[in-house]
C-alpha positions as CSV (number, residue, x, y, z in Angstrom):
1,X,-1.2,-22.4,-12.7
2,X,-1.6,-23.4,-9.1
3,X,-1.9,-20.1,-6.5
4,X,1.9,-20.2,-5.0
5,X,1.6,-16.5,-3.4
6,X,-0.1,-13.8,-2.5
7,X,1.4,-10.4,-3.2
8,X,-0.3,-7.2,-0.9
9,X,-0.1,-3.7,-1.3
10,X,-0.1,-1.8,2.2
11,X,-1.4,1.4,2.1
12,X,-5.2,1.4,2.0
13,X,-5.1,-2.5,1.3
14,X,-3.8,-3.9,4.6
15,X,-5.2,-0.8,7.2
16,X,-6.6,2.8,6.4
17,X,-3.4,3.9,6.1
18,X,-4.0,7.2,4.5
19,X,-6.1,9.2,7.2
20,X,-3.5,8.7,9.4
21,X,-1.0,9.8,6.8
22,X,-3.2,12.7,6.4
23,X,-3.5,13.7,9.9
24,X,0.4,13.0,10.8
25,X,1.1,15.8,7.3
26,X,-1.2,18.2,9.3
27,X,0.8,17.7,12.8
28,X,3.8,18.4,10.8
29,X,2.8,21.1,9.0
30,X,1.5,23.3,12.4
31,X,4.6,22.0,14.2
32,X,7.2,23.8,11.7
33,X,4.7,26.9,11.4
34,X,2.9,26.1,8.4
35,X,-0.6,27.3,7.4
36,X,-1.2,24.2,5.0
37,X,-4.1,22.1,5.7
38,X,-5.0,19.0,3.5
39,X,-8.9,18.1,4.1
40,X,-10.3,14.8,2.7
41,X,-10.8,16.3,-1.0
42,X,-7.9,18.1,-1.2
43,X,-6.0,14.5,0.2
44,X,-7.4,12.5,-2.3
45,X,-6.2,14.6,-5.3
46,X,-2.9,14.3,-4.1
47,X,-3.1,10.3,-4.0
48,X,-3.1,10.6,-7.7
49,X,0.4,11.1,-7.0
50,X,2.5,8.2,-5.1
51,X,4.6,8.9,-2.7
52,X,5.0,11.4,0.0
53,X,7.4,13.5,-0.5
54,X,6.5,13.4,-4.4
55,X,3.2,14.6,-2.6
56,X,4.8,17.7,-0.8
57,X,6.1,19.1,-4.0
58,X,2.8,18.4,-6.0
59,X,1.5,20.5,-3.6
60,X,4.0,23.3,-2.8
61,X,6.5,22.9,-6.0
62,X,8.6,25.6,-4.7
63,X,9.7,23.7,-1.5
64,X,13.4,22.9,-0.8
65,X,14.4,19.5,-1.2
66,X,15.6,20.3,2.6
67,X,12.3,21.2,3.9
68,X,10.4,18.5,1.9
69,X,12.9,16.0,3.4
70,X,12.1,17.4,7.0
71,X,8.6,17.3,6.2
72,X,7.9,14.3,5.8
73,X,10.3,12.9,8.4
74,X,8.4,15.0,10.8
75,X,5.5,13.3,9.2
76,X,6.7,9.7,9.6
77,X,7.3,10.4,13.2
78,X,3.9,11.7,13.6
79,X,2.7,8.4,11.5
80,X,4.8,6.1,13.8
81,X,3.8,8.1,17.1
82,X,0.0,7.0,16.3
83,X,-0.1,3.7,14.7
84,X,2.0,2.6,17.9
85,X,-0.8,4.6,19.9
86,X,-3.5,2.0,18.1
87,X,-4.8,4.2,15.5
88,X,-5.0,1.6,12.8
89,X,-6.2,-1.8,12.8
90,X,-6.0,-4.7,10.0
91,X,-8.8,-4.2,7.3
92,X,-11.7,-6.8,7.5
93,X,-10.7,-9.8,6.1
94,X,-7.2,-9.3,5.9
95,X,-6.2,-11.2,8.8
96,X,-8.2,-14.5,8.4
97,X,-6.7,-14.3,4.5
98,X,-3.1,-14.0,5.7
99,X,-3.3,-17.0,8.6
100,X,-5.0,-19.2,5.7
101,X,-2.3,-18.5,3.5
102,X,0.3,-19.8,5.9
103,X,-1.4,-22.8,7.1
104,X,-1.2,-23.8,3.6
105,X,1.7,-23.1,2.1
106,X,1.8,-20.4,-0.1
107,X,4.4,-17.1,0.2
108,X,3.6,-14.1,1.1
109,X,4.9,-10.8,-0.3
110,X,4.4,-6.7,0.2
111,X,5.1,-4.8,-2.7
112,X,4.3,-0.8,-1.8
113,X,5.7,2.4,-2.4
114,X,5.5,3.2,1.3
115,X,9.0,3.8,3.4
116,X,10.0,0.7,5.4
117,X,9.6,3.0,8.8
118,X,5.8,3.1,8.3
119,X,5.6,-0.8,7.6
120,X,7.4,-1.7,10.6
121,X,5.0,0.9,12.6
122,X,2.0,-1.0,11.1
123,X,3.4,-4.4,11.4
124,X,6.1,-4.8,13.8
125,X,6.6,-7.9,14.7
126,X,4.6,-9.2,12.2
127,X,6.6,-8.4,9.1
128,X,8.0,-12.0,9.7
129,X,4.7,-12.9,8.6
130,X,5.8,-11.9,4.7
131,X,9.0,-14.1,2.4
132,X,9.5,-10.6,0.8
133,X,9.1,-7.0,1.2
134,X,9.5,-4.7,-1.2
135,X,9.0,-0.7,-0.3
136,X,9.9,2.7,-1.3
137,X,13.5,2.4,-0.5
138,X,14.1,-0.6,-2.9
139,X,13.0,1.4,-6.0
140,X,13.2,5.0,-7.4
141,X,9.9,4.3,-9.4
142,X,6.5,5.0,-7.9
143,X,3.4,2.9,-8.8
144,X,2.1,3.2,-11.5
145,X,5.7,2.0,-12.5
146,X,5.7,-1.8,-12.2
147,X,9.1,-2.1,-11.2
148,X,8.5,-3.2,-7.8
149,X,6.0,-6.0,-8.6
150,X,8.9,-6.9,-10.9
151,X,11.5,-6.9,-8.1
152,X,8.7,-8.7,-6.0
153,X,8.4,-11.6,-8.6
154,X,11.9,-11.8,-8.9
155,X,12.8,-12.1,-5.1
156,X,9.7,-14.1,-4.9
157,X,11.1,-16.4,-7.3
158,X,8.2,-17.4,-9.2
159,X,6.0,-16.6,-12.0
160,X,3.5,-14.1,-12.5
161,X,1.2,-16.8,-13.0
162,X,1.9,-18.2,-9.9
163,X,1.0,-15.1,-8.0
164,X,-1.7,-12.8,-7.0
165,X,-1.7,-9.1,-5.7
166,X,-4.2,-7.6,-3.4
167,X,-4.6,-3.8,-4.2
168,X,-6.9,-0.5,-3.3
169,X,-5.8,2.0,-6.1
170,X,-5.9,2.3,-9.8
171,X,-2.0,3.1,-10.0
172,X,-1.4,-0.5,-8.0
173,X,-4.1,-1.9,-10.5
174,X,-1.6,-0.7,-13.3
175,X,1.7,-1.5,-12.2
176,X,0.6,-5.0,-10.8
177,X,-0.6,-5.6,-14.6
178,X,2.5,-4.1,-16.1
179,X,4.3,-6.8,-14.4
180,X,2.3,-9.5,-15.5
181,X,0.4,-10.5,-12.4
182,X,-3.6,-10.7,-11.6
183,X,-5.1,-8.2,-9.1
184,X,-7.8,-8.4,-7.2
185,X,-9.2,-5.1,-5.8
186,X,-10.5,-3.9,-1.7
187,X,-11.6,-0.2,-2.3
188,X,-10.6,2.1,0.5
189,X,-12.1,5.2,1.6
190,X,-10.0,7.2,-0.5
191,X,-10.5,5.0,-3.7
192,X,-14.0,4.0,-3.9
193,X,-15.3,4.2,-7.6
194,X,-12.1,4.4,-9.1
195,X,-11.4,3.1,-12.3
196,X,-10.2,0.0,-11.6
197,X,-10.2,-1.7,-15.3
198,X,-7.8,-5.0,-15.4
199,X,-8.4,-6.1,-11.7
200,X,-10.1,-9.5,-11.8
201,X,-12.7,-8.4,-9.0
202,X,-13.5,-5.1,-7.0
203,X,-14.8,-5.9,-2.9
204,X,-15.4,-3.4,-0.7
205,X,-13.5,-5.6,1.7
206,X,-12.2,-8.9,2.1
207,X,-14.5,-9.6,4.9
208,X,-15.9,-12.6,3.1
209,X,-12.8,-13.7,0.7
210,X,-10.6,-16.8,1.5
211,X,-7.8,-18.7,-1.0
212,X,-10.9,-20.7,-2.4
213,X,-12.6,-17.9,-3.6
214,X,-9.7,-16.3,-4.8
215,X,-8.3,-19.4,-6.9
216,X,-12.3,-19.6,-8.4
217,X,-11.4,-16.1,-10.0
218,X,-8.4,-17.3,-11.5
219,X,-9.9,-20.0,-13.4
């Protein structure tokens, strides 16, 4: 069928999210008197499980729902205090995909498990850019959980086979395919050589992908 929409993951896939999600954890950690430190290796263990505060209690399973809460709102601030700072800038290729995508027609769509605070912090203005967003506060159910490419498709109106989804991980590689939908792959620092079996294609970025190249893979 005819490419109607492309559906993008944010975290990792549209910006390096997740050292600056690292970082703003450590800021809150050492700002409510915490000894916890999560280094690269210890960061990307914990991206085997989505979500932040699902993080938190990975990490310290006998934390209070109260202090996980103020965790990671002290966290979000810290996240929103330096994306707005310039910390983070669009991925290669993203961009130049995005404006090509508009100029000819099709939707456009975020389906994430991220909080809608720290899209607005990377996007702003720019979320008008997107038909539909879907994020962490639409759905209990974490990626690999498909449920919010489902909700995607559905507010997206249209078909899986109309659609394609841009990811970085294996868990948005799974839930993308649970709901029926193609994926292709941008590996990001924290998941280079992951397994990423059912994506159509694995780039490092997108630097040199446009909606031609893209429709090629889908037959």
């Amino acid at each position: 069928m005819t490419l109607a929409a492309l559906i993008f993951d944010v975290d990792g896939t549209l910006a390096e999210t997740e050292e600056v999600h690292r970082e703003s954890f450590n800021h809150a950690f050492a700002e409510n008197g915490l000894d916890w430190h999560w280094d690269r290796p210890v960061y990307r263990d914990l991206l085997k499980v989505a979500g932040g505060r699902e993080r938190l209690r990975a990490f310290a399973p006998n934390t209070s729902d109260a202090q996980v809460a103020a965790l990671h709102a002290a966290k979000t601030a810290h996240y929103t205090r330096l994306v707005t700072e310039g910390a983070l800038s669009f991925r290669p290729g993203i961009e130049p995909l995005i404006e090509q995508a508009r100029a000819e027609g099709l939707k456009l769509a975020l389906g994430t498990t991220t909080s809608r605070a720290n899209i607005v912090a990377l996007l702003g203005g720019r979320c008008d850019w997107f038909d539909v967003i879907v994020c962490g506060e639409d759905t209990p159910k974490k990626k690999p959980d498909p449920s919010v490419y489902v909700m995607v498709l559905e507010r997206l109106g249209l078909p899986a086979q109309k659609c394609l989804v841009i990811e970085d991980s294996s868990h948005g590689v799974q839930a993308a395919r649970g709901a029926g939908l193609d994926v292709v792959v941008t590996e990001s620092v924290y998941t280079g050589g992951d397994d990423f079996t059912g994506a159509l294609v694995v780039y490092p970025d997108l630097g040199s992908v446009d909606l031609d190249r893209l429709r090629r893979l889908r037959g």
